[in-house]
Each structure stands twice: as structure tokens, then as C-alpha cells.
N, C-alpha and C positions, 0 to 999 in steps of 0.2 A: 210960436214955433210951428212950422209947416211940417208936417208928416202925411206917410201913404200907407195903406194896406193895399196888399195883395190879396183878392179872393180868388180863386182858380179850384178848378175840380182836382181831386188829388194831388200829389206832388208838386206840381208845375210850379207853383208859389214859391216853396222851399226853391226849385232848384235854378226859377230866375232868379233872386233875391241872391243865392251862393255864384253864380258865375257874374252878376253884376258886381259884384264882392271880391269879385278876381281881377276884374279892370279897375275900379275905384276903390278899392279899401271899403272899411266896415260902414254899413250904409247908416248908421243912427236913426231911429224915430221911422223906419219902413218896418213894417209888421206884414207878417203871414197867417192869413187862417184859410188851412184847406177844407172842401168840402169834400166828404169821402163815401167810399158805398158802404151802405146801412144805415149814414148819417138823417138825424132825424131835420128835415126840413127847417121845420118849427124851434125847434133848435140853435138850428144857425143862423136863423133868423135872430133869434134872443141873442145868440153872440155879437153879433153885427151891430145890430140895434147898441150894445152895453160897452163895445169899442168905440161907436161914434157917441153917442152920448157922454163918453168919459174923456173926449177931445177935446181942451177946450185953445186951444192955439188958433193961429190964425188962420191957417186952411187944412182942408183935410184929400189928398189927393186919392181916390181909389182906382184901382187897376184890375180888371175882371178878365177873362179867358175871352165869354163869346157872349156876345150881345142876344141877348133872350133865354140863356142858360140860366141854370139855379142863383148863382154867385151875382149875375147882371141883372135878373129878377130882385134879390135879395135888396140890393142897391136903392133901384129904383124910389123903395119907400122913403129915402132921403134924399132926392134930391131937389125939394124943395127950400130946402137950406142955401143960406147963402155961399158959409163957408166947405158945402162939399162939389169937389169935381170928380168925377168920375169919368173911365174910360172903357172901353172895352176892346177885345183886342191886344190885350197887352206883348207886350215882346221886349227883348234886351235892350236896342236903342231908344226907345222910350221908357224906360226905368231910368238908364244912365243918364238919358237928359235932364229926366227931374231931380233925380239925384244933385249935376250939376249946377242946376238952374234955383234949386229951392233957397242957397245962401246968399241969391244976389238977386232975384227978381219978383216983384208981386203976385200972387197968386191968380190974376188973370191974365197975365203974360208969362207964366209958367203954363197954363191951361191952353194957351195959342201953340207954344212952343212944340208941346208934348204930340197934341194935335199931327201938327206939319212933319216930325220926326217920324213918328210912326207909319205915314203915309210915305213919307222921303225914304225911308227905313225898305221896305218892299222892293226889289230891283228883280226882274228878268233877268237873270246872269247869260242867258244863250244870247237872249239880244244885245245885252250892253258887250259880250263879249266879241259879237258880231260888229257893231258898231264903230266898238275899238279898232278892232283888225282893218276895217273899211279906211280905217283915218289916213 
């Protein structure tokens, strides 16, 4: 079974995981743990740690806020595992892809996938709108 967690500073986890929730229905096997103020480092560390170790399916996809933050720090210490991918950066169109993609593609071509959407995901809207108008 392929599963993901969400690690994000406060809320953000809860409230992509609910509006992804709103386009695809209920996401099975995506987990949320946020990191909050006062929270102890060390801590969530150990949580972290006691969710990936208790995976044992076939891949485990993580999703962080910001590449160098506590949550993408956190990570780090697994990724020498085969079956964890991790991203950073997370946002709606890249959840929904995984989402989409976890019941039909192998977990390295889920990790291409999720990749390219996120960056595809990003649009200048003055420019694209600009663009359009020009056509």
C-alpha cells in the first residue's frame, strides 16, 4: 500500500488534505502531523521517526511546506530509505496528483509525476492572461 504524510508548520496539513478532500473525496492512507509553536523539536522528531517506521507498504510519499524548515529537516533523516520520497513545497495540485496516481502507478513514476505537477502547477496568471488576450 502506498501512503503519504503531510508535515507542514501549523495548520497548512489539515487544511490541504480537507480541500483536496473536496475535489477527490476522502483521501485513505494520507496522514497529517503538524508542527506547532511550543512544539518540542525532539518530539517530532520521535513522531516522525514512529510513523515511518510503522509503514511498512510499499512506498511512503512525504510532502513538507519548505525545503530547510523544521518539517523538511525532520525528513531528511530518512531518506536514505528506498521506499521514502519526499517533497518539499507541497501544494493542492500535487497532493491531488498523488492522490490520483498512487492506484495505478509505481512509486517511481509517481515521484516523476508529482515532481513535474508541482512545477506545471505554478502559472503567472498576468502573463498567461496577457498571452491569452494576445492570441
Amino acid at each position: 500500500m502506498i501512503e503519504a504524510y503531510i508535515l507542514t508548520h501549523g495548520e497548512l496539513g489539515e487544511a490541504l488534505l480537507a480541500s483536496a478532500e473536496m475535489i477527490v473525496g476522502k483521501m485513505e492512507d494520507v496522514h497529517v502531523l503538524g508542527f506547532y509553536p511550543g512544539d518540542s523539536i525532539s518530539l517530532y522528531r520521535q513522531k516522525v521517526e514512529q510513523h515511518i517506521q510503522s509503514h511498512s507498504g510499499e512506498a511512503l510519499f512525504i510532502f513538507t511546506d519548505i525545503f530547510g524548515g523544521s518539517c523538511a529537516n525532520t525528513v531528511m533523516r530518512f531518506l536514505d530509505r528506498d521506499s521514502v520520497y519526499a517533497f518539499a513545497g507541497v501544494n493542492l495540485p500535487m497532493l491531488i496528483a498523488f492522490y490520483s496516481a498512487k492506484f495505478t502507478l509505481k512509486p517511481e513514476a509517481i515521484r516523476d509525476m508529482i515532481g513535474k505537477e508541482g512545477v506545471r502547477s505554478v502559472i503567472d496568471m498576468k502573463r498567461e492572461w496577457q498571452e491569452r488576450k494576445e492570441e
